[in-house]
LOSE-325543 format. One line per 10 residues: their letters; for each residue x, y, z of N, C-alpha, C, O, CB. Coordinates in steps of 0.2 Angstrom, whole numbers. Glycine has a CB too. Example, Ala and Ser with C-alpha at 12.3 -4.5 7.8 and 13.67 -1.06 7.14 Angstrom:
2
AS	66,-28,39,62,-22,39,66,-16,39,71,-17,42,57,-22,45  64,-11,35,68,-5,36,64,0,39,67,6,40,70,-3,29 .
! end
This chain:
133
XXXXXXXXXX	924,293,581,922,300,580,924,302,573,920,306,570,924,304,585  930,301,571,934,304,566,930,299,558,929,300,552,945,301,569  927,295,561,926,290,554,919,294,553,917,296,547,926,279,555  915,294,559,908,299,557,909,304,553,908,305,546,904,302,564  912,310,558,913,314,553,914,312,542,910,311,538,921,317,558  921,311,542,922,309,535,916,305,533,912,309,530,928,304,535  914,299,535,906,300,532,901,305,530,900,307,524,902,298,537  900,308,534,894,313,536,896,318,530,892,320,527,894,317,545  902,319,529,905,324,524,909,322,517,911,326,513,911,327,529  908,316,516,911,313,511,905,309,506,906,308,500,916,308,515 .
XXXXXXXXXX	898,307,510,896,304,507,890,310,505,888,315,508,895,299,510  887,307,498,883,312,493,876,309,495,874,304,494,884,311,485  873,316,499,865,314,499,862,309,491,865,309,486,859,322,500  856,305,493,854,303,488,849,305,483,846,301,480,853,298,491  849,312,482,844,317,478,849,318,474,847,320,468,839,324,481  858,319,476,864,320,471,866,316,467,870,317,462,868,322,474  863,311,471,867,302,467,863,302,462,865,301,457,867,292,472  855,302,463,850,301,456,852,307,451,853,306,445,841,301,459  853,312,453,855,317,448,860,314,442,858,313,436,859,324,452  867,311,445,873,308,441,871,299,438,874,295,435,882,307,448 .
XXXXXXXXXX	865,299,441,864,291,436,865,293,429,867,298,426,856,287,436  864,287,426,864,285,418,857,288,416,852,286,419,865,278,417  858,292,410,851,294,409,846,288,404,847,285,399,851,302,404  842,288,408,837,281,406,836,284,397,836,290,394,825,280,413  834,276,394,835,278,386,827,272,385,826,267,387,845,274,381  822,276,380,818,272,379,821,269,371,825,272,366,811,277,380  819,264,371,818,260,364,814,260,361,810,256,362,818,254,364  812,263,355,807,266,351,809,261,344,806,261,339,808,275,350  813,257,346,812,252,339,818,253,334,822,248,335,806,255,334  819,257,330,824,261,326,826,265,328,828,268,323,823,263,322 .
XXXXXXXXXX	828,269,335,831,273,338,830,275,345,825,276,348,830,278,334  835,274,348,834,278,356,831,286,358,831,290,355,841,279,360  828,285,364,826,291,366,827,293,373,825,291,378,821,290,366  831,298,373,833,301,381,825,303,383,822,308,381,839,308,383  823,298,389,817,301,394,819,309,398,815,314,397,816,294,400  824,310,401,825,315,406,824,323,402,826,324,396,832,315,409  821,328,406,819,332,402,825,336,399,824,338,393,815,336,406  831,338,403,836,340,405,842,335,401,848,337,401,834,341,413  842,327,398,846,323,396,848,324,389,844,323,384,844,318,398  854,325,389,857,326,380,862,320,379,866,319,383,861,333,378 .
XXXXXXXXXX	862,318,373,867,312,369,874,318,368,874,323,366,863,309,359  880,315,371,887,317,369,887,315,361,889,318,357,893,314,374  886,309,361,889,307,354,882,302,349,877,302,353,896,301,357  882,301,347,876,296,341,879,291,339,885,291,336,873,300,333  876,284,342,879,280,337,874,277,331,868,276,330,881,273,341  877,277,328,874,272,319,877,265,319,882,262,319,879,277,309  871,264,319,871,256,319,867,251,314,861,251,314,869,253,326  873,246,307,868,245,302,867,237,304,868,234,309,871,246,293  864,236,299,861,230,301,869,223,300,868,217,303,853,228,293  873,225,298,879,220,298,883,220,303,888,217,303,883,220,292 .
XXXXXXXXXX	881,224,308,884,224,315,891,230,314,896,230,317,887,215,317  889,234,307,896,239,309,893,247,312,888,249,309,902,240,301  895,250,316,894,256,320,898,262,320,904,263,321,893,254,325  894,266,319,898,272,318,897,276,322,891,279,322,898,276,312  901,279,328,897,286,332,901,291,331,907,292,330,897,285,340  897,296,332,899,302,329,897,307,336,892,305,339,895,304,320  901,312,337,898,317,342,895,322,339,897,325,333,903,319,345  888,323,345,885,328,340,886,335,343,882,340,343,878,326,339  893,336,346,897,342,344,899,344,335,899,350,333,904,341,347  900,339,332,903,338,327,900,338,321,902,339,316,905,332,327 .
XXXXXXXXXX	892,339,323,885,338,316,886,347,317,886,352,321,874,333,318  886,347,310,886,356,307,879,357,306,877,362,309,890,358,299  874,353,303,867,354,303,864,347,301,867,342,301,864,360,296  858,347,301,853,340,300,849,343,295,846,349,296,848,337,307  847,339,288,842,343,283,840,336,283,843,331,282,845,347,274  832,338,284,826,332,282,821,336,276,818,341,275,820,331,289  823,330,270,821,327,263,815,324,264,818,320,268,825,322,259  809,323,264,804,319,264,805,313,260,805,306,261,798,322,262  806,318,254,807,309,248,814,306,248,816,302,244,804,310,238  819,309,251,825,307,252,827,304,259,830,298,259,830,312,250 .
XXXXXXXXXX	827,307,266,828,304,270,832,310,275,831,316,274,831,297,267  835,309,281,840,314,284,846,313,282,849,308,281,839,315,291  849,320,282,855,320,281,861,325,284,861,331,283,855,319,275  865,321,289,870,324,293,874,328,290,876,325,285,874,320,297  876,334,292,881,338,288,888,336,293,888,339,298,879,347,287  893,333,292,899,334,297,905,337,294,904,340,288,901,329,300  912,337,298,916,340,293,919,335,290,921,331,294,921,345,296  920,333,283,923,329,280,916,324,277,915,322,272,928,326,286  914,324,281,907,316,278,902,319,281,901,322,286,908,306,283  897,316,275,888,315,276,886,308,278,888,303,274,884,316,269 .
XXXXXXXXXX	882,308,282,879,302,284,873,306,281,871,312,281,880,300,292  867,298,278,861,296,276,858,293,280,861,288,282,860,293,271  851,295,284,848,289,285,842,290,281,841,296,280,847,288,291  838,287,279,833,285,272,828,282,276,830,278,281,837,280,266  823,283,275,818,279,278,811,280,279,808,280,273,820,278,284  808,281,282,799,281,281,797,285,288,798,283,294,795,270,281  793,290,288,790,292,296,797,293,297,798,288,301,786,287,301  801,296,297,806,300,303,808,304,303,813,306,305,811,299,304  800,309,302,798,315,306,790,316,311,789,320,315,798,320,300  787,308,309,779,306,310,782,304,317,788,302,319,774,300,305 .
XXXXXXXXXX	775,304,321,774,301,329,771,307,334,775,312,335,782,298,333  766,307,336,764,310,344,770,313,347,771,319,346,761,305,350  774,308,351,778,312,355,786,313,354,789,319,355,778,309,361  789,306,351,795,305,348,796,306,342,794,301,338,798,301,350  800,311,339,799,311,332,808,310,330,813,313,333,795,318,330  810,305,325,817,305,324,821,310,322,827,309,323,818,300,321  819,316,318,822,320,316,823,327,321,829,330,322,820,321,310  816,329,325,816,331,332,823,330,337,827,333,339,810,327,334  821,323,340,826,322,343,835,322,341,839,323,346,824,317,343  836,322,336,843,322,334,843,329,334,849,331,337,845,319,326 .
XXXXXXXXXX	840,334,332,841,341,333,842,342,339,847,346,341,836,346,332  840,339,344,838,340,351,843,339,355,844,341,361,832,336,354  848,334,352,853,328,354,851,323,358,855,321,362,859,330,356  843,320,358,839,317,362,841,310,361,840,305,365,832,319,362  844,309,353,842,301,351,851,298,352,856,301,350,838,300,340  852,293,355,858,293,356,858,285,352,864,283,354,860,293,365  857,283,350,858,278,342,850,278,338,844,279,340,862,268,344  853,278,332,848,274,328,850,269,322,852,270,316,845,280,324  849,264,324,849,258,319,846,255,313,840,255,314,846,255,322  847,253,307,844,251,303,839,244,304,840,239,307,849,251,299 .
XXXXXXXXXX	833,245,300,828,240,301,828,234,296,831,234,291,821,243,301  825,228,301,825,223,298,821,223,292,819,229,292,825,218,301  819,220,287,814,219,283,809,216,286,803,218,284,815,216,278  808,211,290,804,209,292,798,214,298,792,215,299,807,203,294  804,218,301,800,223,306,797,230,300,792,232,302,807,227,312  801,231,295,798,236,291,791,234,286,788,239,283,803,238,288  790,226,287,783,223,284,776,224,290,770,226,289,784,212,282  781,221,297,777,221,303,774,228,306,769,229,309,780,217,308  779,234,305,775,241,308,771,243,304,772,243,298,779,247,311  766,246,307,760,250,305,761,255,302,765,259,303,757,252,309 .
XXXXXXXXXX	757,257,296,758,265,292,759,269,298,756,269,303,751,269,288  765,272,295,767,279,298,772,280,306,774,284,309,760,282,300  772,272,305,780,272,310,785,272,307,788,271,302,781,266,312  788,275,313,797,275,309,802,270,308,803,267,313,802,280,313  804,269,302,808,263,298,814,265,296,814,270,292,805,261,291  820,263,298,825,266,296,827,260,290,829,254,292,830,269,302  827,260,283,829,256,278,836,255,279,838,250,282,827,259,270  841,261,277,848,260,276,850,268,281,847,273,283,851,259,266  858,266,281,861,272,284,869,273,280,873,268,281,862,270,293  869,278,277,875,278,273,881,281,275,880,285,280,874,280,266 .
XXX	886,282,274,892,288,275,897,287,272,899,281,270,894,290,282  900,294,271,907,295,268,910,292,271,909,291,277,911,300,267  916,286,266,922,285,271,927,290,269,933,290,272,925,277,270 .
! end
């Protein structure tokens, strides 16, 4: 009787368990995307093409300025991060500068060349990603 009980009172309906999952992340190519309406990025990772990564919390970003002919750029305390690139404000639903305001994109990656010959006008490309050391 004693073990029902503790059950019955211990375990989390399963409408509470889906609430605490992992928020699903769409792959959009050159950056993630939190699907959930209600899901936010704690932190951003920057990821370049030589396998080194930087994540930064986006507690931490003071503002985001989008340049058209320069690219975006993170204000933090101490360092700017660049990302430079093509369309990363273009697209129907996901837009890369959108999202980082939103704290929707939980990394963005630098593109290969070969993927930046293969996407279509007006997709988003990220060329390089820079920052203060």
């Amino acid at each position: 009787m004693s073990d029902s009980l503790i059950d019955k009172y211990s375990k989390r309906p399963p409408s509470q368990l889906a609430e605490h999952a992992e928020p699903e992340t769409d792959d959009l190519g050159c950056f993630g995307w939190l699907r959930g309406v209600r899901d936010r990025a704690i932190m951003l990772e920057l990821r370049k093409k030589d396998g080194h990564v930087l994540a930064v919390g986006y507690a931490w970003i003071e503002r985001v300025e989008l340049v058209p002919e320069q690219g975006i750029t993170l204000h933090l305390p101490g360092r700017k991060v660049h990302i430079k690139g093509s369309g990363l404000n273009n697209g129907d639903s996901a837009r890369l500068f959108d999202g980082l305001i939103r704290h929707r994109v939980p990394w963005v990656r630098e593109s290969e060349h070969a993927e930046r010959l293969r996407d279509a006008k007006g997709s988003v490309t990220v060329e390089s990603i820079t920052w203060d050391e």
